[in-house]
C-alpha positions in Angstrom: 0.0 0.0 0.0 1.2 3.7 -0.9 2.5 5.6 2.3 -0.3 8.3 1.1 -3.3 6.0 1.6 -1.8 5.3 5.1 -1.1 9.1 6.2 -3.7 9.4 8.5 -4.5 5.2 10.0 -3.0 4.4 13.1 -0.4 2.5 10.5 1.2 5.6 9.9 4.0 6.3 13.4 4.9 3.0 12.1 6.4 4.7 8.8 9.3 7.1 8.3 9.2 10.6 8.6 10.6 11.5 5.4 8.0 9.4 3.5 5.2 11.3 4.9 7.0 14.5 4.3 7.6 14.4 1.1 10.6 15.4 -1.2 12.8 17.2 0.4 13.6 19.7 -2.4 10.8 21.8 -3.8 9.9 21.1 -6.9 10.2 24.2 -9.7 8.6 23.5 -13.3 11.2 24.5 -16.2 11.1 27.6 -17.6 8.3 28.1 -20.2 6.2 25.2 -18.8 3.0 26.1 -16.6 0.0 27.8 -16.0 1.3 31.1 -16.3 2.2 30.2 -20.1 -0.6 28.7 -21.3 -3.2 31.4 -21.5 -1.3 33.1 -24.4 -0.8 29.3 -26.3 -4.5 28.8 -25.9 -5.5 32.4 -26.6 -3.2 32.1 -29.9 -4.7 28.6 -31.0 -8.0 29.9 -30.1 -7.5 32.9 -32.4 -5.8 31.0 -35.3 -9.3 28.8 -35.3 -11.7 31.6 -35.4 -9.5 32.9 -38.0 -9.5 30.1 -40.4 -13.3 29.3 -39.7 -13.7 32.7 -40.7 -11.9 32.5 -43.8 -13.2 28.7 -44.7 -16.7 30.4 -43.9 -15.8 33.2 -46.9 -14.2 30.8 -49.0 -17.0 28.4 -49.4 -19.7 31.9 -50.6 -20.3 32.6 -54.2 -19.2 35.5 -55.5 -22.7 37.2 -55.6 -23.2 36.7 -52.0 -19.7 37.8 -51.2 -20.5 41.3 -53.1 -24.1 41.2 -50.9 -21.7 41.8 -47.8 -19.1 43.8 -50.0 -16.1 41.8 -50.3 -14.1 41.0 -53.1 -12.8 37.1 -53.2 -9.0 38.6 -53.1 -9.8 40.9 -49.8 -11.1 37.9 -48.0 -7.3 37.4 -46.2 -7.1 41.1 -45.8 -10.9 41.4 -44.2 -9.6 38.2 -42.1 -6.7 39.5 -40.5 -7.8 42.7 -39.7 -10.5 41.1 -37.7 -8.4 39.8 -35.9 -6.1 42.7 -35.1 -9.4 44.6 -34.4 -10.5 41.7 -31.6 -6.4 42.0 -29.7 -7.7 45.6 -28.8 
């Protein structure tokens, strides 16, 4: 049995101190791994999605529709990326 499932049963003077204590050293994450870094990964995949939806959603209108909403088939990247320099603000 793990000296965790034991930490608090009358089995557990019978153990060593340093097993219930832990590691001795604290443990540190590398550099660039962690919570604190994965916000901006998730907010950049989250943004490279919505922009390629966006541009597959464009891609797949006729031409006629396209000119409904006033866009040119050649602007769609354009129109795309400054959407979504307009949503970082």
């Amino acid at each position: 049995m793990h000296f965790h499932l034991l930490k608090d049963t009358p089995l557990a003077p019978a153990l060593p101190r340093t097993a219930l204590a832990g590691p001795s050293i604290p443990r540190r994450s590398a550099p660039g791994i962690g919570a604190p870094n994965l916000r901006p990964l998730l907010t950049k995949i989250a943004r490279r999605w919505l922009r390629n939806r966006t541009a597959a959603t464009l891609n797949s209108m006729d031409d006629r529709l396209l000119s409904d909403i006033g866009l040119r088939r050649a602007d769609i990247h354009s129109y795309v990326a400054e959407i979504d320099v307009s949503n970082r603000r």
